[in-house]
C-alpha positions in Angstrom: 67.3 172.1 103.3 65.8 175.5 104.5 63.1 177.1 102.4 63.8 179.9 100.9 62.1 182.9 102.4 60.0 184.9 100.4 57.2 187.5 99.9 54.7 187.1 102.4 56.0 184.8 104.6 55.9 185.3 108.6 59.4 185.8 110.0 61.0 186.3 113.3 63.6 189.1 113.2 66.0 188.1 116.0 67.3 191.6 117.2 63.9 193.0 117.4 62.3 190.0 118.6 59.5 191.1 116.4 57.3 188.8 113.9 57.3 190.7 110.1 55.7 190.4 106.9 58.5 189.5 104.6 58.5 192.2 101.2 60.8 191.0 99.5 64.5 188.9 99.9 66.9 189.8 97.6 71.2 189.4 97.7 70.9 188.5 101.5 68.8 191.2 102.6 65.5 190.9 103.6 62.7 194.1 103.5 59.7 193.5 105.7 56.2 195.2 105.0 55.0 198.2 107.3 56.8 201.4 107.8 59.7 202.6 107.7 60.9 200.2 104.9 64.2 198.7 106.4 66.4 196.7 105.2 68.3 193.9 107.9 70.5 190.8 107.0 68.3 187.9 106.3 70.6 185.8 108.6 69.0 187.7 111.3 65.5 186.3 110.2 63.9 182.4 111.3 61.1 181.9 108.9 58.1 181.4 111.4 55.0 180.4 108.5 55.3 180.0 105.2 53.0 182.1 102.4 50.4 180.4 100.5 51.6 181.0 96.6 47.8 182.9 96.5 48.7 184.8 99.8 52.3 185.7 97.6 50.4 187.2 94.5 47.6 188.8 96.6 50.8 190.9 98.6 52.6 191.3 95.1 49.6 192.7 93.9 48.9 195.4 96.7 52.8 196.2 96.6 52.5 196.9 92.8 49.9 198.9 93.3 51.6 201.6 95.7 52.7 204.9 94.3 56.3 206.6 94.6 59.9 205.5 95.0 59.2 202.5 97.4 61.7 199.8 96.6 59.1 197.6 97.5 56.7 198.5 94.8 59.7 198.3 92.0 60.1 194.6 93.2 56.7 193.8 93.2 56.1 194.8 89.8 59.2 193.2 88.2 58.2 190.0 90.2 54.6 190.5 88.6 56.0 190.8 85.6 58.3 187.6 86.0 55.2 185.4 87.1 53.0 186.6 84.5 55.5 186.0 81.7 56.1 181.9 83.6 52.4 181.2 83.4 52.1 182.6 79.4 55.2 180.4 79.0 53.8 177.7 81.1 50.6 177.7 78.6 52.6 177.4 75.9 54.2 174.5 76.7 51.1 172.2 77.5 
């Protein structure tokens, strides 16, 4: 199967021909790091090198910490959030 793209991985965008930090993927749509914050299809994006889950948090974390109406920064918190709440749970369980 293809692995799922995600926050920090390396991907080829296809019309730019350019490599991309991936932001975030959500409902098909993938938003790259850097500026201006765009939005493009994901089909139009090969994964090139997959994020370390360390390299993942590390991103989350400087996303979260950006100020303003940045969808980027909104996703990185809520996915904070999510992976904080999963590793109380997780601590729980064992």
């Amino acid at each position: 199967g293809r692995a799922m793209i995600d926050t920090g991985d390396r991907v080829f965008h296809r019309p730019s021909r350019e490599t991309w930090i991936v932001a975030y993927v959500r409902d098909g749509r993938l938003c790259a790091c850097g500026w201006p914050e765009s939005l493009v299809p994901l089909a139009d994006c090969l994964l090139v090198d997959k994020a370390t889950r360390a390299d993942r948090l590390s991103l989350l974390g400087s996303m979260a910490a950006g100020h303003g109406a940045d969808s980027r920064t909104r996703y990185a918190r809520d996915a904070l959030d999510a992976t904080q709440a999963k590793a109380t749970q997780g601590a729980r369980d064992e």
